[in-house]
C-alpha positions as CSV (number, residue, x, y, z in Angstrom):
1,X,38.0,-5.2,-54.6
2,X,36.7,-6.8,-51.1
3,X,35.6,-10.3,-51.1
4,X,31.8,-10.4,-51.3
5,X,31.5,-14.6,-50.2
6,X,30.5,-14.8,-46.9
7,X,31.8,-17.5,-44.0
8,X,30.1,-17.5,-40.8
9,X,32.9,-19.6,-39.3
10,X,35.8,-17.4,-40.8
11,X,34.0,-14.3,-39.9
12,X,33.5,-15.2,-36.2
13,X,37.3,-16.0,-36.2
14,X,38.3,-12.8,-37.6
15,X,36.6,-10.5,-34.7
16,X,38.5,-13.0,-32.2
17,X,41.4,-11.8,-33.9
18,X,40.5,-8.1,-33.5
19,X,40.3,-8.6,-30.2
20,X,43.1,-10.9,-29.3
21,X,45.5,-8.4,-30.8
22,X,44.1,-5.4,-29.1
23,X,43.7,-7.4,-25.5
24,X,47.7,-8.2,-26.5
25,X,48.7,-4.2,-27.3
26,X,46.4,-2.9,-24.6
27,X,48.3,-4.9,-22.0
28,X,52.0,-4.6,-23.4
29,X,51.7,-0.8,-23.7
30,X,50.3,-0.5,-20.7
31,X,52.9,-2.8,-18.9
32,X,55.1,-0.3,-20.7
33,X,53.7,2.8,-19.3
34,X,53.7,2.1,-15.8
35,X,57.5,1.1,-15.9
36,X,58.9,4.2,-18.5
37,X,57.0,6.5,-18.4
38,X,54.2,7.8,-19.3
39,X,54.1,8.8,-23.4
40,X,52.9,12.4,-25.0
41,X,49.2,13.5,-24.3
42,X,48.2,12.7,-27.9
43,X,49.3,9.1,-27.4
44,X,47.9,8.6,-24.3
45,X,44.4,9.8,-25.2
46,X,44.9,7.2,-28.5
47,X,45.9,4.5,-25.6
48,X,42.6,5.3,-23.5
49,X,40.7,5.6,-27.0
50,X,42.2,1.9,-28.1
51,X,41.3,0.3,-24.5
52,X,37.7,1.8,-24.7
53,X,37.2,0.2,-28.7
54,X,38.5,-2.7,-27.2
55,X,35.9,-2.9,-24.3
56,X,32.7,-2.0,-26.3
57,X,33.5,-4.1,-29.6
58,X,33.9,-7.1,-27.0
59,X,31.1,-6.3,-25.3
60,X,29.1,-6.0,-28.6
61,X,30.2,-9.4,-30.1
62,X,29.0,-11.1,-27.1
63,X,25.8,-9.4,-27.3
64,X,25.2,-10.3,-30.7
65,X,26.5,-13.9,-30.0
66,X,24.5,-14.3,-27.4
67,X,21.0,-12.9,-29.2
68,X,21.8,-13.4,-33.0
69,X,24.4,-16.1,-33.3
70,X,24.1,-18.7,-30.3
71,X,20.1,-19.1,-30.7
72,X,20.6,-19.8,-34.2
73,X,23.6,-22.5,-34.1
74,X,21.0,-24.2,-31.0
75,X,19.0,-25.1,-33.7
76,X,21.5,-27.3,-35.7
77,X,24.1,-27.8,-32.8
78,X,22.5,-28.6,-29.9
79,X,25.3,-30.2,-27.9
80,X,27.8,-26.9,-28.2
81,X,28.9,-25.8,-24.7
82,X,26.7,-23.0,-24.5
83,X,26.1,-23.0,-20.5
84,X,30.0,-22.7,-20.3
85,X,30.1,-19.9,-23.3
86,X,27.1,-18.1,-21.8
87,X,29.1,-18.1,-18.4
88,X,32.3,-16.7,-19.6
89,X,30.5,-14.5,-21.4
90,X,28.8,-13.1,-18.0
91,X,32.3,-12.6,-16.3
92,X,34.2,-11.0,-19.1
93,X,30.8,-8.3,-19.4
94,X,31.4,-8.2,-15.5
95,X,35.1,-7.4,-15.8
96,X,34.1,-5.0,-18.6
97,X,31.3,-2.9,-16.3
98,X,34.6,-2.4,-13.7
99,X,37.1,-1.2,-15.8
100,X,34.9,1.3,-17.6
101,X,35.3,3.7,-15.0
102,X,38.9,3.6,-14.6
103,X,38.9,4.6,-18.8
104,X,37.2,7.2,-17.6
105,X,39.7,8.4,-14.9
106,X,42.8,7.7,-17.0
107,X,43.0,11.3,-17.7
108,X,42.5,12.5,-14.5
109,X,44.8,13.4,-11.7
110,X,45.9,10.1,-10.8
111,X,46.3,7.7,-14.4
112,X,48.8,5.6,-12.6
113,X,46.0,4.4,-10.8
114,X,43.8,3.9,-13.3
115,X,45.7,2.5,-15.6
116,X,47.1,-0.4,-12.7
117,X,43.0,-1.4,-12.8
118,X,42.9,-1.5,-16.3
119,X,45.9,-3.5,-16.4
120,X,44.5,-5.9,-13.9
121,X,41.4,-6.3,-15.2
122,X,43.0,-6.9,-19.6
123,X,44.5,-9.7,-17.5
124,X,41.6,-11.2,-15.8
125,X,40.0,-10.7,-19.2
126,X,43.0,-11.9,-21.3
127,X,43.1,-15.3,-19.2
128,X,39.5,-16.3,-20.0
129,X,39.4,-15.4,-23.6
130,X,41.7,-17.8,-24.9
131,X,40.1,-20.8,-23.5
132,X,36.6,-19.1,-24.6
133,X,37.5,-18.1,-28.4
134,X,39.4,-21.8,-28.2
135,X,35.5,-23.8,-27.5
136,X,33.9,-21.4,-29.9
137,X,36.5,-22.3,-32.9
138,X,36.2,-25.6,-32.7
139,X,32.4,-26.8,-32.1
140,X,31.7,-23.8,-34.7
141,X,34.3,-24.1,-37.4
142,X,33.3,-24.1,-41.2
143,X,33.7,-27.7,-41.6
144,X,31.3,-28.1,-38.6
145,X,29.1,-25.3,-39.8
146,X,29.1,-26.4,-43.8
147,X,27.6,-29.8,-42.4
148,X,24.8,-28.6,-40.9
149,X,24.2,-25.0,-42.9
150,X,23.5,-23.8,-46.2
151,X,25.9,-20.6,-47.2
152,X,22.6,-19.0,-47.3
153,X,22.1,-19.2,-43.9
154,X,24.9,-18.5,-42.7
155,X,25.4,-15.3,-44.5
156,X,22.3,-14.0,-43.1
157,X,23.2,-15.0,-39.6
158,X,26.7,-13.3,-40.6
159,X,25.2,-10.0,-41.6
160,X,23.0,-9.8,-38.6
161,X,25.7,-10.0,-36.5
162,X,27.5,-8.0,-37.8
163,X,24.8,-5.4,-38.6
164,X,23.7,-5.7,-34.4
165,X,27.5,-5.9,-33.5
166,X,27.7,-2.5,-35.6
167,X,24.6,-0.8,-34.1
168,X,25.4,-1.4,-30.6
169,X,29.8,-0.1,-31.3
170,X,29.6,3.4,-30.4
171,X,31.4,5.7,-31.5
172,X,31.4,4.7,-35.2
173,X,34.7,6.9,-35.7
174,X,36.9,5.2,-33.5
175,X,35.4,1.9,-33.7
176,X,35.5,0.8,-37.7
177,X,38.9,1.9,-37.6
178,X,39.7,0.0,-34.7
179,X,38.3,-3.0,-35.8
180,X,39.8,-2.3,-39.7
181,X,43.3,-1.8,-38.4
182,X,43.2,-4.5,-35.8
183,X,43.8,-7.0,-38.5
184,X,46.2,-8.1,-41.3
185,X,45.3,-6.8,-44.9
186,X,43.9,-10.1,-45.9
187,X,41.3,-10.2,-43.0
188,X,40.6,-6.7,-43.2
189,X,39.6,-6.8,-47.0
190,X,37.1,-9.5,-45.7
191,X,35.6,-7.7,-43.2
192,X,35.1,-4.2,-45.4
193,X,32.7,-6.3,-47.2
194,X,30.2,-6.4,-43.6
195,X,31.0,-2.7,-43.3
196,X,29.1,-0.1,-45.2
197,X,30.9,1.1,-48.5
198,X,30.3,4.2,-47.6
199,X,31.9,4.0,-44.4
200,X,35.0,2.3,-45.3
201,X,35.8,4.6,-48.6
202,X,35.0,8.3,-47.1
203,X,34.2,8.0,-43.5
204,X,37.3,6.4,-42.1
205,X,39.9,7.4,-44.6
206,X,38.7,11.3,-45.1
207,X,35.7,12.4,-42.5
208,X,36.6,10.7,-39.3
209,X,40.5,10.7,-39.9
210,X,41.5,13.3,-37.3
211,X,39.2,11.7,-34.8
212,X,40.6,8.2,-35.0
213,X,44.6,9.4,-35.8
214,X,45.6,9.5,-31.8
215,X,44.9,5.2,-31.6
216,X,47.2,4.9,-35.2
217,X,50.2,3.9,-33.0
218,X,48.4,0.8,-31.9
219,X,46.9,0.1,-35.3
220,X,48.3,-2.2,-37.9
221,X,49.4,0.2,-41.1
């Protein structure tokens, strides 16, 4: 049975591991494309399908941090680094807006191309998010969070996060697995439990199965 006890400091972590893992295998099988070769058509179009999760549940974690999350921890933490967040947070979205074309054109006639900016640009990205996810860890960990917020609280801001985060993840088929299968089995039971029962018990595993198989050989079994 998933957890049901909600931690708004462990949550946040576990999305940065989502999407520390997938900046990692979006990069190293990419890396590994250019110089063997590119792989079967079903992989590849898993590989494009993988890097585009990647860009929109980034995208929608910042959105949600940045109108749900941040404005609500201002309240109680007023000295975080939120200028600084906000910032890298405005160059990782402007990374994101270039690279969505070449996701586009991987399947075209030249994916060497387009796969050398999307290569280029997982770096750019890769280099500001450890430093990022680093400042948000520590001034928002539970032991600073606990001090200053009731569990109450925090599972509310928790839930609409993760409720915006979900709304604004399109499509729904790739992207719950994505995120599911992104982390360990530990993590993962954790975050079924912000994910709609319904979704994680018949969508993913029966309805959407075929749609999502092509990403499984980036995914975490």
């Amino acid at each position: 049975m998933a957890p049901n006890r909600l931690n708004l400091a462990q949550d946040l972590v576990r999305i940065h591991k989502v999407i520390t893992r997938a900046l990692a295998i979006g990069l190293e099988k990419g890396n590994d494309y250019l110089e063997s070769g590119f792989p079967p058509e079903q992989e590849f179009a898993g590989y494009s399908s993988y890097i585009q999760c990647l860009a929109t549940v980034l995208s929608a974690h910042h959105i949600s941090e940045d109108i749900i999350t941040f404005p609500a921890f201002r309240t109680v933490l007023p000295n975080a680094p939120y200028a600084r967040l906000a910032s890298d947070h405005h160059k990782i979205e402007m990374l994101l807006a270039s690279i969505a074309p070449a996701i586009k054109e991987l399947r075209g006639a030249s994916p060497e191309t387009s796969l050398g900016f999307i290569i280029e640009f997982l770096t750019k990205i890769h280099t500001l998010w450890g430093p990022h996810i680093y400042l948000e860890e520590q001034y928002f960990s539970s032991n600073v969070l606990n001090s200053v917020m009731s569990p109450e609280d925090q599972s509310k801001i928790s839930l609409a996060a993760s409720k915006h985060s979900q709304e604004h993840s399109e499509p729904p088929y790739w992207v719950v697995p994505f995120i599911l299968y992104n982390l360990e089995h530990e993590d993962r039971e954790f975050m079924k439990a912000m994910i709609p029962k319904m979704l994680v018990e018949e969508m993913v595993p029966v309805v959407w199965k075929e749609k999502w198989a092509p990403m499984k050989p980036f995914l975490l079994d």
